[in-house]
N, C-alpha and C positions, 0 to 999 in steps of 0.2 A: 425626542423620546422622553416621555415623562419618569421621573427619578422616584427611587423609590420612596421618599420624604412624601412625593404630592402625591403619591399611590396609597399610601397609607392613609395621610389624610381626607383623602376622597374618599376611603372606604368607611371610616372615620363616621364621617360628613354622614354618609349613607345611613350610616346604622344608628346614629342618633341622631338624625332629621325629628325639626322640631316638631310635634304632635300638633298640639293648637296654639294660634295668635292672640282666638278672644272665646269671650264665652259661651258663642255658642258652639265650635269646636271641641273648647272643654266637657263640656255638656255632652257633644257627644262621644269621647272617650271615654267619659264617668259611666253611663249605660253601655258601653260596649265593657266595660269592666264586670258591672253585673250581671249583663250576659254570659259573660266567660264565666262567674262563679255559679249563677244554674246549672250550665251546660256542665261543667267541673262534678258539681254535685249528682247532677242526672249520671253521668257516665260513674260515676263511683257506686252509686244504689244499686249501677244496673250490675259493676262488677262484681259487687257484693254477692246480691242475689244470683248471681251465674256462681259464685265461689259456694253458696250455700247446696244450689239442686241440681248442680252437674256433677258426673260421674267425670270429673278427669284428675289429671296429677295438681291441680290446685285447689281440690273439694275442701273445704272446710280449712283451709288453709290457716293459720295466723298471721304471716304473715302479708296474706292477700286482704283478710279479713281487717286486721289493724289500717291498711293504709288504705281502704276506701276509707273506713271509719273517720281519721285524723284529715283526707281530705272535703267528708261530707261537714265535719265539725268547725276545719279550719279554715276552706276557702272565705267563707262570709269575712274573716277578721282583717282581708284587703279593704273591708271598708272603714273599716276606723284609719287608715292610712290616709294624709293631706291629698287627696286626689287631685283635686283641681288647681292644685299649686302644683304636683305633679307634672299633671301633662304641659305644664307649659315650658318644661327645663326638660335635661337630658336624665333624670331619675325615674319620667316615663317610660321611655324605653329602656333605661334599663329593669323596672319594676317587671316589664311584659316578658322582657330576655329570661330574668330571674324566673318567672312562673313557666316560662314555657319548658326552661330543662326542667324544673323539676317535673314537670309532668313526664316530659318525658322518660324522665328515671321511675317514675312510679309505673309509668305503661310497662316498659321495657324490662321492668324485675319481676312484676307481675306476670307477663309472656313468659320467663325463664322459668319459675316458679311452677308456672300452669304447663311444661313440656316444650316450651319450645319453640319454634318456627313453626310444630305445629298447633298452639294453640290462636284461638281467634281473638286474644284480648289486645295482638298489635294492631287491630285494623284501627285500635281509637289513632294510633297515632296521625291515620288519616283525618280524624277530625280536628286534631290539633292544627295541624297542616293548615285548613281553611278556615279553622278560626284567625290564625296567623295571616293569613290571603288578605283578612280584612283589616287588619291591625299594624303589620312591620310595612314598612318599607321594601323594596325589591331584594335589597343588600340582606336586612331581615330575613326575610323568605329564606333567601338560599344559605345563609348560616346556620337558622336553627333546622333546615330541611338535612342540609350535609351532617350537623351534629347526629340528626337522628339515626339518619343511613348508616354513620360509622360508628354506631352504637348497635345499632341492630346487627350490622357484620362480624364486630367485635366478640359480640355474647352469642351468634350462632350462626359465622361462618369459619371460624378459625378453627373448629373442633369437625369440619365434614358438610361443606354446604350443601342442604338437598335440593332437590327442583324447584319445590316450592317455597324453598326459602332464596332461592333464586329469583326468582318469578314473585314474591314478593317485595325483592331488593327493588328491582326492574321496574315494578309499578309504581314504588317509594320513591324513586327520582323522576320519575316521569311526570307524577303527579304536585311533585317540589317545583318542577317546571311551569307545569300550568297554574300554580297557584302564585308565580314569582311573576308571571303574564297579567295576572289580576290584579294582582298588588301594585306593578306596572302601571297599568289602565287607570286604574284606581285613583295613584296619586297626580296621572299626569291631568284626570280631572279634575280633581279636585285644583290643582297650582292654575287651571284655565278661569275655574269658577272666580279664584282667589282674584285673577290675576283681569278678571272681566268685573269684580266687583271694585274695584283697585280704580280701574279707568272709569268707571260708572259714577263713581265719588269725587273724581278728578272732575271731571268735567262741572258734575251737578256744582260744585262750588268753586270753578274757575272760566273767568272770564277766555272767551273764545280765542278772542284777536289780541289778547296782549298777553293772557298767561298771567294775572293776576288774580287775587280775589274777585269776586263778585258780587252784586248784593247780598244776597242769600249768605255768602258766607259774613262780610258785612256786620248783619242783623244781627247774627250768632255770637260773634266776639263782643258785638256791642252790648247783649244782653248781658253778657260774663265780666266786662267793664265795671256796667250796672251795676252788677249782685259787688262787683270788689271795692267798688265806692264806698260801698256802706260799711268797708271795714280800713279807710282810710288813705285807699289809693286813688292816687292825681292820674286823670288822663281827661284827653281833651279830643274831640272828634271835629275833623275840618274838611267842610266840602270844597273842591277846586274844580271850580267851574273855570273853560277856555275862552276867551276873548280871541275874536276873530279867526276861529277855525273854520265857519262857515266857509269865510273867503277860501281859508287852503282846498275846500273839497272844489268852488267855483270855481277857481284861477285853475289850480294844480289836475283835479281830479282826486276821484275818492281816493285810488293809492296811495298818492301824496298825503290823503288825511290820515289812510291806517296808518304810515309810517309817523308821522306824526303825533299820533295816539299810542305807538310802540312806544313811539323816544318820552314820551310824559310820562307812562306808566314805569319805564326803567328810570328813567335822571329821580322820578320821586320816593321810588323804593331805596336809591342810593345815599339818599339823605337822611335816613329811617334808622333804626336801629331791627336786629332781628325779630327784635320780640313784638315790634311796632305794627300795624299792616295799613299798605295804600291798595285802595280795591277800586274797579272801576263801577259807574252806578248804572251807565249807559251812556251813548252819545258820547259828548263832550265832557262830562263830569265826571269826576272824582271823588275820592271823599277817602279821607287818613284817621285811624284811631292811634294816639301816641301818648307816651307818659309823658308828663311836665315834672319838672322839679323847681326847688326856689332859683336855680343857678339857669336851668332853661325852659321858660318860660312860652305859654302862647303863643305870644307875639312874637318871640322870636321865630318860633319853629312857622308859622304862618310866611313870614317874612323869606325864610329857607325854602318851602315850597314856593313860593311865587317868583325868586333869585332861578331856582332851578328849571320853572318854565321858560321866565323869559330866556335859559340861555339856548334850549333847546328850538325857543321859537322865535330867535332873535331875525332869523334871514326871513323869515314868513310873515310876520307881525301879530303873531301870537304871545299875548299875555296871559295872564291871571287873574281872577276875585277869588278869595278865600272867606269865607264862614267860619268862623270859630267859635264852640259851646264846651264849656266845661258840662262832665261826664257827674251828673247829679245823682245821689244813690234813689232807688226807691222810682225812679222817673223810666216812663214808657219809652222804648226806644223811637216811635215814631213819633212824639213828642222833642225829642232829643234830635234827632233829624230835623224839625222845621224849627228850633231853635238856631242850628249851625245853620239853616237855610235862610231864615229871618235877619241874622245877622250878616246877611251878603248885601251889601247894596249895590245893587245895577248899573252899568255904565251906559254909556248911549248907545244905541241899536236893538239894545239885548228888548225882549219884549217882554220882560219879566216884569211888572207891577212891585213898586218899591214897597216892603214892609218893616212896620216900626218894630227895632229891636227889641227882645224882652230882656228886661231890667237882668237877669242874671246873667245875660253873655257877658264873656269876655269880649274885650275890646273889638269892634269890627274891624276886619282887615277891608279896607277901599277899595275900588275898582282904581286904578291911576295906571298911566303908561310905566313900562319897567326900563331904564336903559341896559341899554347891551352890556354882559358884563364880561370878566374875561375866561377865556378857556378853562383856566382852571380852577372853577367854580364847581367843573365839574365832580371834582373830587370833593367835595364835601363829608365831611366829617359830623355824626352828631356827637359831639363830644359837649361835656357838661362844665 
C-alpha cells in the first residue's frame, strides 16, 4: 500500500510535470499563452459590454466594469514574463495554476455581482475548463476543476441551492471530467510521440548489432573535434580494422562473428574514457575518437586498443591494424578519415592496396601478430 510520502509526491509529480524538453515544445507553450490572453481579452470585451446593455443586477456595474477593464489591459503584460525559460522548469505550471484562479475569482464575483446562479456570466468558467483541457496535466484538470466547483458552492449554495444551480453544479463536474479525459489523451500522446522520437534518434545513430555509435554519429563528433581543434584541443581519431575475422564467420559461422564483433565493440569502449567514443564503421571496422595528452600519447592509446583485441580474439586468431591521424583544425572530415586510413599498413591476405602515409600522421601503428595476453587486461584503465 503506498504511504502517504509517495502519495503526495505523485501528485506532486503530476501537477508540475514538466511542460517542454526543447524548443519546439517551448514554442508551443509560448502560443498557447497568447492564446489564452486573446481569449482572456475577448471574454472580458464581451463581459463588459453585456455589463454595459443588459437589464440585470450587474448593469453598469463598477465593479464588473473595472475588472474586465484591468483584465483587457493587463492580460498582455504575461508577455514580458521569461516564457520560454518558463515552460522548461516548474514556474510554468505554476504561472498557468496562478492565471487560472484568478480567472476564476474574476468569473465567480462577477456571477455574484450580476445575481447569482442565475446569471450567465458562470458559463465562461466552462471555457476555462477547456482552455485548461489543453494545457494542465490530468492532476491539473481536476484541481483547478474541484477549486472551481467549491467555489461556486461556496458563494451560492450555502445560502439555499436552487435547481439550477444544482444543475449547473452537476454539469461543472461532469464536464471537469471530460476535460481531465482530454487532458489524459493528450499527454499520453504526446509521451508516445516523445518517446517514438526517442527510439527514431536511437537507432539513426546507433549501430544495430553492437549498440554502439555509428558512422553517422562518427562524422558528427568528428566535425565538433574539428571546430575544437582550432581552439587547442588534442584528440586523435584511430580506425581498427580486424585481422582474421573473415576466418571466424568461415570456420565459426556468422554467429560466432556477431559475437565477436559484440566482445570488440565492448573490450574497446572499456578502455576509453566517457567522453571518448568507439563507433562501428561497418563489417570489420572500427574507428575511435579520443583526447591525447603529453602523458598519454597516440601511440599508446593505439597500442591499448590492439592489447584489447587481441585479448578478446586471442582463442580465434583475431588481431588488429590501427590507423592513427591527429585531429587537424580547419580539415575535412573525410579527409581526416583517409588520413587515419592511409596510415594503416596492410598485412598479408587483406586486399587493401598499401598507401604511402601523409607526412602529418602520427606514427603508424603495423599490422604484426599480438601475443596472447593475460585476463586481466581486461580491465584496463585509461588513466594518464
Amino acid at each position: 500500500m503506498p504511504s502517504a510520502g509517495s502519495s503526495a509526491c505523485c501528485a506532486r509529480d503530476g501537477l508540475y510535470r514538466p511542460l517542454a524538453e526543447d524548443d519546439d515544445r517551448v514554442a508551443f507553450w509560448v502560443r498557447h499563452v497568447r492564446y489564452g490572453i486573446l481569449l482572456s481579452e475577448l471574454c472580458a470585451l464581451a463581459v463588459g459590454v453585456y455589463a454595459l446593455v443588459t437589464e440585470t443586477p450587474g448593469r453598469q456595474h463598477p465593479v464588473i466594469l473595472g475588472m474586465a477593464g484591468v483584465v483587457v489591459l493587463g492580460s498582455p503584460l504575461l508577455l514580458l514574463l521569461p516564457l520560454p525559460a518558463m515552460m522548461r522548469d516548474h514556474r510554468g505550471p505554476t504561472m498557468f495554476y496562478l492565471w487560472t484562479l484568478g480567472t476564476s475569482a474574476v468569473i465567480l464575483t462577477a456571477t455574484w455581482i450580476d445575481g447569482g446562479a442565475s446569471s450567465p456570466l458562470d458559463a465562461m468558467l466552462f471555457l476555462t475548463l477547456t482552455y485548461m483541457a489543453a494545457a494542465y496535466p490530468p492532476y491539473g484538470v481536476v484541481a483547478m476543476g474541484s477549486v472551481m466547483t467549491a467555489g461556486y458552492v461556496v458563494l451560492f449554495g450555502t445560502s439555499g441551492l436552487t435547481t439550477s444551480g444544482a444543475f449547473f453544479i452537476a454539469v461543472l463536474v461532469a464536464f471537469t471530467l471530460i476535460c481531465t479525459m482530454a487532458s489524459a489523451n493528450s499527454w499520453a500522446a504526446h509521451d508516445r510521440q516523445v518517446l517514438l522520437i526517442s527510439t527514431q534518434t536511437t537507432l539513426a545513430s546507433t549501430d544495430p548489432l553492437t549498440g554502439i555509435p555509428n558512422r553517422r554519429t562518427l562524422v558528427e563528433r568528428l566535425s565538433g573535434a574539428v571546430d575544437a581543434a582550432a581552439w587547442g584541443h588534442r584528440s586523435v581519431v584511430c580506425l581498427v580494422d580486424l585481422d582474421g575475422f573473415k576466418g571466424v564467420n568461415d570456420r565459426d559461422g556468422h554467429a560466432a562473428g556477431d559475437a565477436m564483433l559484440k566482445a570488440v565493440a565492448s573490450i574497446l569502449g572499456g578502455v576509453l574514457r566517457e567522453t571518448d567514443t568507439v563507433a562501428r564503421l561497418g563489417g570489420d571496422e572500427f574507428a575511435v575518437l579520443a583526447d591525447v595528452t603529453e602523458t598519454f600519447s597516440a601511440e599508446l592509446l593505439a597500442e591499448r586498443l590492439r592489447q584489447a583485441v587481441a585479448l578478446v580474439g586471442s582463442g580465434s586468431g583475431v588481431t588488429a591494424s590501427i590507423g592513427v591521424a591527429d585531429v587537424v583544425p580547419g580539415e575535412d572530415v573525410a579527409e581526416l578519415m583517409h588520413r587515419a586510413d592511409a596510415a594503416m599498413v596492410p598485412g598479408q591476405g587483406r586486399r587493401r592496396q598499401p598507401l604511402r602515409p601523409d607526412r602529418r600522421l602520427t606514427p603508424a601503428a603495423t599490422r604484426r601478430p599480438v601475443p596472447a595476453v593475460p585476463l586481466s587486461v581486461a580491465a584496463f584503465a585509461y588513466a594518464e
